[in-house]
C-alpha positions in Angstrom: 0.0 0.0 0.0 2.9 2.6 0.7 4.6 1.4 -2.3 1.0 2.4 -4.3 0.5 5.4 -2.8 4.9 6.2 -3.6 4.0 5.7 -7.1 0.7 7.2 -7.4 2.5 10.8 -6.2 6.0 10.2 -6.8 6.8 14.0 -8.1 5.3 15.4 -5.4 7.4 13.2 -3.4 10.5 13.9 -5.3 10.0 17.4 -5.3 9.4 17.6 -1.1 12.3 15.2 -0.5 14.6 17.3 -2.4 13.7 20.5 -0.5 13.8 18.3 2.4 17.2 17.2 1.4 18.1 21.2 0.8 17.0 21.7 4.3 18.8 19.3 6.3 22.2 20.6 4.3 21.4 23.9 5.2 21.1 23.1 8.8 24.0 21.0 8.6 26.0 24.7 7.2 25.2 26.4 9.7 26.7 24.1 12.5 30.0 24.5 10.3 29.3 28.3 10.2 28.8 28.8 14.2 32.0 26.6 14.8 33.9 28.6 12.2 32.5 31.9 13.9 33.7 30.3 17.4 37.0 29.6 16.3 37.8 32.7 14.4 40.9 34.8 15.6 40.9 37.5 13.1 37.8 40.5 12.7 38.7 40.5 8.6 36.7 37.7 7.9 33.4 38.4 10.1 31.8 40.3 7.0 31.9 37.0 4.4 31.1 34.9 7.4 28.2 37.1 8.4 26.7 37.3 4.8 27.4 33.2 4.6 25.7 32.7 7.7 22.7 34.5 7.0 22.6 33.1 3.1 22.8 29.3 4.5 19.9 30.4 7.6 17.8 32.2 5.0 18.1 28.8 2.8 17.6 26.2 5.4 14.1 28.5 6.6 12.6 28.8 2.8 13.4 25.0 2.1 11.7 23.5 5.3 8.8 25.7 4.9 8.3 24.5 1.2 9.2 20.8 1.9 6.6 21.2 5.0 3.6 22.4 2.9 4.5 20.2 -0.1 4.5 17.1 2.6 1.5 18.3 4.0 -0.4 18.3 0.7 1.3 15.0 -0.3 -0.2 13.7 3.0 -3.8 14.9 2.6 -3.9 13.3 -0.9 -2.4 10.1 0.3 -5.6 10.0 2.8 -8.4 10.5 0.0 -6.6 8.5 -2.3 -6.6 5.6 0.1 -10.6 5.7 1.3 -11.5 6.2 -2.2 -9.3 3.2 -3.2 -10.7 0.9 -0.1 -14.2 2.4 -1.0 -13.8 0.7 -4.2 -12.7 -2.1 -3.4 -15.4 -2.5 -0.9 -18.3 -1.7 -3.7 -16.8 -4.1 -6.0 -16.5 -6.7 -3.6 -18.3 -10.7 -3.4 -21.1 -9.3 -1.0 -20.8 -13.0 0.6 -17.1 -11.4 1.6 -18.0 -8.0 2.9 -20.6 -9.9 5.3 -17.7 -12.4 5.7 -15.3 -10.0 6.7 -17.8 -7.3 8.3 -18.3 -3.9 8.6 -15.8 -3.2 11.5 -12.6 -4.0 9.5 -13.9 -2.0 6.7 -14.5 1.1 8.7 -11.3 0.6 10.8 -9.2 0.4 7.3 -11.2 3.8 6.2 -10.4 5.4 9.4 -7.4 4.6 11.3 -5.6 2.9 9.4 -5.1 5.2 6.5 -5.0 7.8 9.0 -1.9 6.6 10.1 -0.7 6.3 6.7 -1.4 9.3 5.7 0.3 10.6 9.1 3.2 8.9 8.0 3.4 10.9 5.2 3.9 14.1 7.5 6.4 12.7 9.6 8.5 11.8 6.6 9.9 15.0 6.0 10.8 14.8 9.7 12.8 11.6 8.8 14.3 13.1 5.9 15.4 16.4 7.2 16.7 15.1 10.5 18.7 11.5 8.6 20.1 14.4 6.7 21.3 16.2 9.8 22.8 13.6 11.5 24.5 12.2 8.3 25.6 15.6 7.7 27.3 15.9 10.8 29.1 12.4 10.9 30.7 14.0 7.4 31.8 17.3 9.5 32.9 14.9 11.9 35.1 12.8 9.7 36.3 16.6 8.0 37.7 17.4 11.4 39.0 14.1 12.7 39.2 10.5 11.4 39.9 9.0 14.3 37.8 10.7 17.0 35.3 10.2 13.6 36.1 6.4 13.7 34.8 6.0 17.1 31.8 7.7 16.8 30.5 5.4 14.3 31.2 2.8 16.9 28.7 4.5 19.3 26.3 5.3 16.9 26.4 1.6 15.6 26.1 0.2 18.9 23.3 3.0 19.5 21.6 1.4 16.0 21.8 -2.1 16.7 19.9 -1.5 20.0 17.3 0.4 18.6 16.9 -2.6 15.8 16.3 -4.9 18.8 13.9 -2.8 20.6 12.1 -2.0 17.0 11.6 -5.8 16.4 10.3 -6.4 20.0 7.9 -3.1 19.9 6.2 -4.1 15.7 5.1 -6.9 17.9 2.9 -5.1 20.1 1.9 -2.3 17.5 0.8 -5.2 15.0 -1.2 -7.0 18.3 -2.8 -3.6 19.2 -3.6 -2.9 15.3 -5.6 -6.3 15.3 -7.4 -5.6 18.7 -8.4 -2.2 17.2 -10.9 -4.1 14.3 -12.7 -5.9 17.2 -12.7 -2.6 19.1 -14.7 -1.0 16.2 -17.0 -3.7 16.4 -17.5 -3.4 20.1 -17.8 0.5 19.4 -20.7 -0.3 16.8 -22.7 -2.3 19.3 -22.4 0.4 21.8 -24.5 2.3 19.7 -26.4 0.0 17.9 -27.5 -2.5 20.9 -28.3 0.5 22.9 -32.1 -0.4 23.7 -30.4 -3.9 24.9 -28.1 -2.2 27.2 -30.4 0.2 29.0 -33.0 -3.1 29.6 -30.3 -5.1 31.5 -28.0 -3.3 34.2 -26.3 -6.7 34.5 -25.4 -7.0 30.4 -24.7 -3.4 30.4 -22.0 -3.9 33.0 -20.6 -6.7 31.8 -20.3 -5.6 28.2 -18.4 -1.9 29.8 -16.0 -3.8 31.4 -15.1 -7.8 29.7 -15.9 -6.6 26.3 -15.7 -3.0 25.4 -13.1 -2.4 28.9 -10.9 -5.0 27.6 -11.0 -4.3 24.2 -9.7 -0.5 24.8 -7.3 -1.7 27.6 -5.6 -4.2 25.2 -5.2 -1.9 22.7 -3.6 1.1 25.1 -1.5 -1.3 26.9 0.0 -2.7 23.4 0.4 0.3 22.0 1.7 2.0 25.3 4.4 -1.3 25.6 5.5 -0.9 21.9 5.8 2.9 22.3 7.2 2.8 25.2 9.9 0.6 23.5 11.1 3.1 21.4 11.3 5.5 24.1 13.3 3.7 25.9 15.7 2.9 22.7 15.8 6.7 22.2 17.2 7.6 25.8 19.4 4.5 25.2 20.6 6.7 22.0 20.9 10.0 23.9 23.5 8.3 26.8 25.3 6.9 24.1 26.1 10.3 22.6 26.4 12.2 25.9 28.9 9.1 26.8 30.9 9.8 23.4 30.8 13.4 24.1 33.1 12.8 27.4 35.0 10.7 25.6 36.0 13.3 23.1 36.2 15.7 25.4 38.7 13.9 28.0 40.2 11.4 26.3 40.2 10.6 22.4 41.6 14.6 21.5 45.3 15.2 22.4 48.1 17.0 21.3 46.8 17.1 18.4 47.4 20.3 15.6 44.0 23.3 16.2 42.8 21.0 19.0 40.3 23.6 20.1 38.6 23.8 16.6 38.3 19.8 16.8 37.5 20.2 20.2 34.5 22.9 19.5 33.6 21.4 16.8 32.8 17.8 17.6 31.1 18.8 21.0 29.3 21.7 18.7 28.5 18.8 16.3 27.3 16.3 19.2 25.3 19.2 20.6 23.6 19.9 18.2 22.7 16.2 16.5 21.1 15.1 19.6 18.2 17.0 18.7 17.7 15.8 15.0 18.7 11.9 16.5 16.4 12.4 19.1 13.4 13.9 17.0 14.3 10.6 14.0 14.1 7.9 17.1 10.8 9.4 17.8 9.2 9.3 14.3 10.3 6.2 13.3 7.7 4.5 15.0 5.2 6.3 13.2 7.0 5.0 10.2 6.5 2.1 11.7 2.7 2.4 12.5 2.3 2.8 9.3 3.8 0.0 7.8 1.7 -1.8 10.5 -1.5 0.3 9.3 -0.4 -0.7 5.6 -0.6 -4.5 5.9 -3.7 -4.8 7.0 -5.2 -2.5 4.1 -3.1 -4.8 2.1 -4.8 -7.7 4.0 -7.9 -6.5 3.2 -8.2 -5.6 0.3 -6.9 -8.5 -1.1 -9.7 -9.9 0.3 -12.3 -7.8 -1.7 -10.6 -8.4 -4.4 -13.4 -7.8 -7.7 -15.2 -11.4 -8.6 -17.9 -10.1 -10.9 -17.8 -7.2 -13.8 -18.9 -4.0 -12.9 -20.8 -2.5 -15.1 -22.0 1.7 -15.1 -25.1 2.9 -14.3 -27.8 2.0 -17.1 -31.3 1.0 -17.2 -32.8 -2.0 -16.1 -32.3 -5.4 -18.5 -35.6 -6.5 -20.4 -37.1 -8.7 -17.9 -39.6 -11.4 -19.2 -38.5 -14.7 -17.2 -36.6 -15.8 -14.5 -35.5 -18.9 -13.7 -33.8 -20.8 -10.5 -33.0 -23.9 -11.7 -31.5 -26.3 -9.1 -29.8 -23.5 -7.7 -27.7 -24.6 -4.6 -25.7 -22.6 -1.7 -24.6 -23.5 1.4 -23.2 -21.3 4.7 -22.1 -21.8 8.4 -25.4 -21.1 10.5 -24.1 -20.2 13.8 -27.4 -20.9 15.6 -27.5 -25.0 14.5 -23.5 -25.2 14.5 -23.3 -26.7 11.3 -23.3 -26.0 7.8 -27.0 -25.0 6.2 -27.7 -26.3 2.6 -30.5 -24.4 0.8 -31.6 -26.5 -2.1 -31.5 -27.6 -4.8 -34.4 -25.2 -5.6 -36.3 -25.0 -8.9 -38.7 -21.9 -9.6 -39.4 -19.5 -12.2 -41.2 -15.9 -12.2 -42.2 -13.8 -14.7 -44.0 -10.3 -14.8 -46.9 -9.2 -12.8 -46.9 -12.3 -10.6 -47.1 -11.9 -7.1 -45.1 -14.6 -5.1 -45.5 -14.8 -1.2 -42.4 -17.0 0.2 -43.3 -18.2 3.9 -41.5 -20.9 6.0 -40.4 -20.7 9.9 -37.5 -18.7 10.9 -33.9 -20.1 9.9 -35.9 -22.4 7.1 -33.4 -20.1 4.3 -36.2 -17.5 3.0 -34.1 -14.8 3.2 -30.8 -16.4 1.8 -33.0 -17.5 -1.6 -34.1 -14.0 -1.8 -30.4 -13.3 -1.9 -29.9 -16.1 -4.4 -32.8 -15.1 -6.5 -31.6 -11.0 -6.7 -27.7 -11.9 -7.2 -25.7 -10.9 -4.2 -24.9 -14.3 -3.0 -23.3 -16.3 -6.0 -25.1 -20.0 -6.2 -22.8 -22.5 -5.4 -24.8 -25.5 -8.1 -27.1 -24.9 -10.8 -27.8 -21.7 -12.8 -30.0 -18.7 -12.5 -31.5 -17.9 -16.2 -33.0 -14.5 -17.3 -34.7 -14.7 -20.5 -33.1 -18.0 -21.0 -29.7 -17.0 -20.6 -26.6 -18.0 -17.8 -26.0 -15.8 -15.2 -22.6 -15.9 -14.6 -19.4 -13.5 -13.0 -19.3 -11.8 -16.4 -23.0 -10.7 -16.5 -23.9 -10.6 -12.5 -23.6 -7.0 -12.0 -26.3 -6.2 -15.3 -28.4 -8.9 -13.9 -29.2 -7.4 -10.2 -29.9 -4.1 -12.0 -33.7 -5.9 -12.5 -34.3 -5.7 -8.8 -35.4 -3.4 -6.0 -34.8 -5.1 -2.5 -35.9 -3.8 1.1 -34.6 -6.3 3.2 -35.1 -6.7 6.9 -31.3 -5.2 7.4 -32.5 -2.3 5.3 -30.1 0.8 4.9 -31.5 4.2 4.3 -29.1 6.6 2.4 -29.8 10.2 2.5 -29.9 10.7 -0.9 -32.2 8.7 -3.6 -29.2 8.3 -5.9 -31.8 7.9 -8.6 -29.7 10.0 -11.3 -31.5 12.9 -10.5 -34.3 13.4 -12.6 -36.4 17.0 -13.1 -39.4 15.5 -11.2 -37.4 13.5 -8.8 -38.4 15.7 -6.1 -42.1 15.7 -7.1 -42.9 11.8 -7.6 -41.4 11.5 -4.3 -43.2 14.1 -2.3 -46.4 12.5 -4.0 -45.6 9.1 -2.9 -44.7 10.0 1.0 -48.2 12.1 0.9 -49.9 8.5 -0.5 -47.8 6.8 2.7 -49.1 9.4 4.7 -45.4 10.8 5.7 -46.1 14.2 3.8 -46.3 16.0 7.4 -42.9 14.6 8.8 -40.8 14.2 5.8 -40.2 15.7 2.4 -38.0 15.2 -0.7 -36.1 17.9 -1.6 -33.1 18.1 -3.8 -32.7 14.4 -4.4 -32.9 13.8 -0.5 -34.8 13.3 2.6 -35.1 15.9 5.0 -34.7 13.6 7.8 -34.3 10.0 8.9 -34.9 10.5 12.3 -38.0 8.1 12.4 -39.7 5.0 13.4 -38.3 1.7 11.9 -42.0 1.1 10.5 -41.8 4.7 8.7 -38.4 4.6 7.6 -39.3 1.0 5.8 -42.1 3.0 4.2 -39.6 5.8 2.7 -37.2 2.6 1.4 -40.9 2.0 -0.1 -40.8 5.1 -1.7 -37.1 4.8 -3.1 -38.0 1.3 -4.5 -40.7 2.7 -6.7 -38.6 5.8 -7.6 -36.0 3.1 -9.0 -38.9 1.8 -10.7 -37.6 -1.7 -11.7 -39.2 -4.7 -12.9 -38.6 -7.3 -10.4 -39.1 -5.9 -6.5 -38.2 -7.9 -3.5 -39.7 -6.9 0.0 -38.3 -9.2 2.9 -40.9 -8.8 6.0 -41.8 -5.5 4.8 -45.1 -5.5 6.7 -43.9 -6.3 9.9 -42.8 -3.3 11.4 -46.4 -1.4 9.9 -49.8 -0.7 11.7 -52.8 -2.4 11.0 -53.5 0.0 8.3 -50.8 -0.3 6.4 -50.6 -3.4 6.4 -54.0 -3.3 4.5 -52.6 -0.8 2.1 -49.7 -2.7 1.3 -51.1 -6.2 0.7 -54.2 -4.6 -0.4 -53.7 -1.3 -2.7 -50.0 -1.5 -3.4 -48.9 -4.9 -4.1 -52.2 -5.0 -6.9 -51.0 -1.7 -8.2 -47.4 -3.2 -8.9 -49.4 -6.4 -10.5 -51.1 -3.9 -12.6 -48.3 -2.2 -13.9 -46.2 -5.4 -14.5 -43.9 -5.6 -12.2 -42.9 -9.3 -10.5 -43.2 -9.0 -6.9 -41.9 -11.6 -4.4 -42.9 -11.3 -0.8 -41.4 -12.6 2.2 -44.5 -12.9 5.0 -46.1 -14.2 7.9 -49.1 -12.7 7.5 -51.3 -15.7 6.7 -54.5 -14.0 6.5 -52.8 -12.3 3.2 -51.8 -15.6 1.3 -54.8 -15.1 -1.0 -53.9 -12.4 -2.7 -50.6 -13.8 -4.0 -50.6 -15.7 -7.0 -49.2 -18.1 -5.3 -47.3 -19.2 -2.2 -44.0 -20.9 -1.9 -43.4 -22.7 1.2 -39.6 -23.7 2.5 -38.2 -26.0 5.4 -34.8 -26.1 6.1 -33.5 -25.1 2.9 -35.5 -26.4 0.9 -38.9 -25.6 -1.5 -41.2 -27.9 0.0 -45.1 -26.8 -1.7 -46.0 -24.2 -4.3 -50.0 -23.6 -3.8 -51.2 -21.3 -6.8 -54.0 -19.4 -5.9 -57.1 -19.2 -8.1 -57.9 -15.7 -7.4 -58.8 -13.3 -4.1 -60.2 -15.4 -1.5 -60.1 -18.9 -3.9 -58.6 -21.9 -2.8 -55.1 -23.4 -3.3 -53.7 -26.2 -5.1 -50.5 -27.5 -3.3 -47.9 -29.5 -5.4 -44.8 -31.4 -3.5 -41.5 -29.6 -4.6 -39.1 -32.2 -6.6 -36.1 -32.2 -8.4 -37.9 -33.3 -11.3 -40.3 -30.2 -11.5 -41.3 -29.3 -14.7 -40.2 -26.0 -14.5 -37.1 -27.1 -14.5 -37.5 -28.6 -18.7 -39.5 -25.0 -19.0 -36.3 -22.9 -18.4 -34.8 -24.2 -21.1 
């Protein structure tokens, strides 16, 4: 991922590390002009030497102020760069995956993780400027002395090789903490969303605080505080090494040797000064390293939503004149049973303005087949056929553009997203007055004016955004349930014949048995699989129930 986003903004880059480059030499100049200023006998020279010093000062300012701002930008375009590439990735992913994976590493990779990336990015003229520095000064060093120069490489090697050990033992803990902090945005998202849960039960409430959530944030502050605290440690490890040399110099290293004080001066000018910039590089190297920690697992995720299916751009709706499931299979680990569910083979067909009600007890795989049926879970045996033809990876994406869901899970964007159309605004405002939500919400400019409603009310504005999309096959997954008595009437009763009427194949997950006859027929499932299809003869007419086999003649009809 940091090797992407290098190359993705690698003048940029070049351009900030070479004024970051300009700046550490500059800084490095004027060390060699204070020690030439401290050493000089005669007033002749303090003109040149003024002019120099003020030249190499005025340099070193201008060239960290432009490397900062041209970091700072470099940074801020690493950080969209990266959501908008893990925002792709994540609308082009196997849906099967994103549930797979789940929300919380998602929205832990879009947040703090690329934050840290993109921090990284801000530190690194830090890095730059200061390795500069320090290099810089080891040349000075080995100008004035190669001997007293010799040693200090020594020091500073010994200072490195420590600080490589304390880096490899601190990763450890950053990685571990990294890790904790996708289960901690989990925990954070069940904070907010099991809040009725919470407030019901002091006991769950307080145990969830302190086991779950409590343990969660204390794991990652303690790994994070160990591995920080690491480097820390390796720094001040770093500063006695140099203080240490600095006596060493000073008192026994330097003799008789020709302009001792100018060595003298100058390396403990030089050792002065570079524990600063060695000090400030310890520090932001583990942010370097944060970020390579922050990188993998965006690399580790987003190799996991890697693109199955071709994506295809927004167009209109496929010609839709029959649909066919034939001996369709999938299978998934239900966590209530422990074991692996199987849902089929199933065998149906649908075609427009047919009304299918699909009932069955909880857990018997209604809601997985409606997945099935409007392509987001990719069947695992048989073939799904639209006007005869294979649904397959290459055609997926063109085929779910048929459907209009509202499953029980439902999300409700702001926005209608529906291309924005001149009389977007107006359909809709006529649709939430037929709902009877005129009074509380309205459209305006492509978007609701608020969301802050009852579950039952905002399943009636996904309502309204299904018919906006106005597609030929709708899907409503235990739409009812959630509405009053009377609109429960107006849905089974007014809407569902309007959408008959106008052609459009409805299927309708339900319990509400005193409904059934006003479907065209009913589909009945047990434990994954299509057990009776009872067509109805009209409103209030009796049913004819046929045993589901894998023989059905619907499956010779599809072709």
């Amino acid at each position: 991922m940091l090797a992407y986003l290098i190359q993705k903004s690698r003048y940029l880059l070049w351009a900030a590390g070479l004024t970051s480059v300009v700046a550490g030499v500059c800084s490095v100049l004027l060390v060699a002009q204070i020690n030439a200023a401290l050493t000089q006998n005669g007033a002749a020279e303090w003109s040149p030497l003024a002019w120099r010093f003020a030249a190499v000062a005025l340099g070193a300012m201008v060239s960290q102020m432009v490397a900062s701002v041209l970091f700072e930008r470099l940074s801020q375009r690493a950080h969209a760069e990266l959501r908008q590439f893990i925002s792709a990735r994540a609308l082009a992913a196997d849906f099967r995956k994103m549930e797979t994976l789940g929300g919380p590493r998602v929205l832990s990779a879009l947040s703090e993780h690329s934050a840290r990336v993109a921090e990284f990015f801000v530190s690194f003229p830090t890095i730059l400027v200061n390795a500069i520095i320090v290099l810089g000064c080891m040349v000075y060093l080995a100008w004035l002395s190669w001997t007293v120069f010799a040693a200090a490489v020594v020091v500073i090697g010994l200072g490195s090789a420590g600080y490589h050990l304390a880096h490899l033992r601190a990763i450890r803990h950053l990685d571990v903490a990294s890790k904790e902090q996708d289960r901690l945005f989990d925990h954070f998202r069940s904070l907010v969303e099991g809040a009725k849960e919470l407030r019901l039960n002091a006991g769950k409430r307080a145990r969830f605080a302190e086991l779950v959530l409590g343990r969660s944030i204390e794991t990652v502050r303690r790994e994070r505080a160990t591995g920080m605290s690491v480097f820390v440690l390796s720094a001040s490890w770093g500063n006695f090494l140099i203080y240490g040399f600095i006596g060493l110099v000073l008192f026994v290293l330097v003799g008789d040797v020709p302009d001792r004080a100018r060595v003298m001066t100058g390396f403990a000018l030089v050792f002065v000064y570079m524990v600063a910039p060695l000090e400030t590089l310890l520090m932001c190297l583990p942010k370097a390293n944060l970020a390579r920690v922050s990188g993998a697992r965006i690399d580790e995720l987003t190799e996991q939503l890697e693109r199955i299916e071709a994506e295809v751009a927004a167009a209109p709706a496929p010609a839709f004149e029959r649909l066919a499931l034939a001996g369709v299979r999938h299978q998934y680990f239900h966590e209530g049973a422990n074991e692996v569910f199987a849902l089929g083979p199933v065998q149906l067909d649908f075609r427009p303005g047919q009304i299918t009600f699909l009932v069955g007890g909880n857990g018997s795989g209604k809601t997985t087949l409606a997945k099935l049926l409007v392509g987001l879970y990719r069947p695992e045996g048989g073939q799904v056929l639209l006007n005869g033809a294979v649904v397959d990876d290459g055609n997926r994406d063109a085929y779910r553009q048929c459907f209009s869901a509202i499953f029980s899970d439902f999300h409700l964007f702001e926005h209608l997203l529906d291309g924005g159309s001149a009389d977007l605004d107006e359909r809709g405002n006529r649709l939430l007055s037929k709902l009877l939500l005129d009074h509380k919400v309205q459209v305006k400019d492509g978007a609701f004016t608020t969301r802050q409603l009852s579950q039952g009310q905002r399943k009636r504005l996904a309502l309204v955004v299904s018919y906006l999309e106005d597609r030929p096959f709708l899907v409503f997954d235990e739409w009812a349930a959630d509405q009053d008595p009377v609109f429960k009437e107006v849905f089974y009763k007014e809407l569902l014949p309007e959408l008959r009427a106008r052609g459009k194949c409805v299927l309708v997950i339900s319990h509400d048995d005193r409904y059934f006859h006003l479907a065209d027929r009913v589909v009945r499932m047990e434990d994954g699989q299509v057990v009776a299809v009872e067509e109805e003869s009209g409103a209030g007419g009796g049913a004819v129930e046929r045993e589901a086999a894998s023989d059905w003649r619907l499956a010779s009809a599809c072709g």
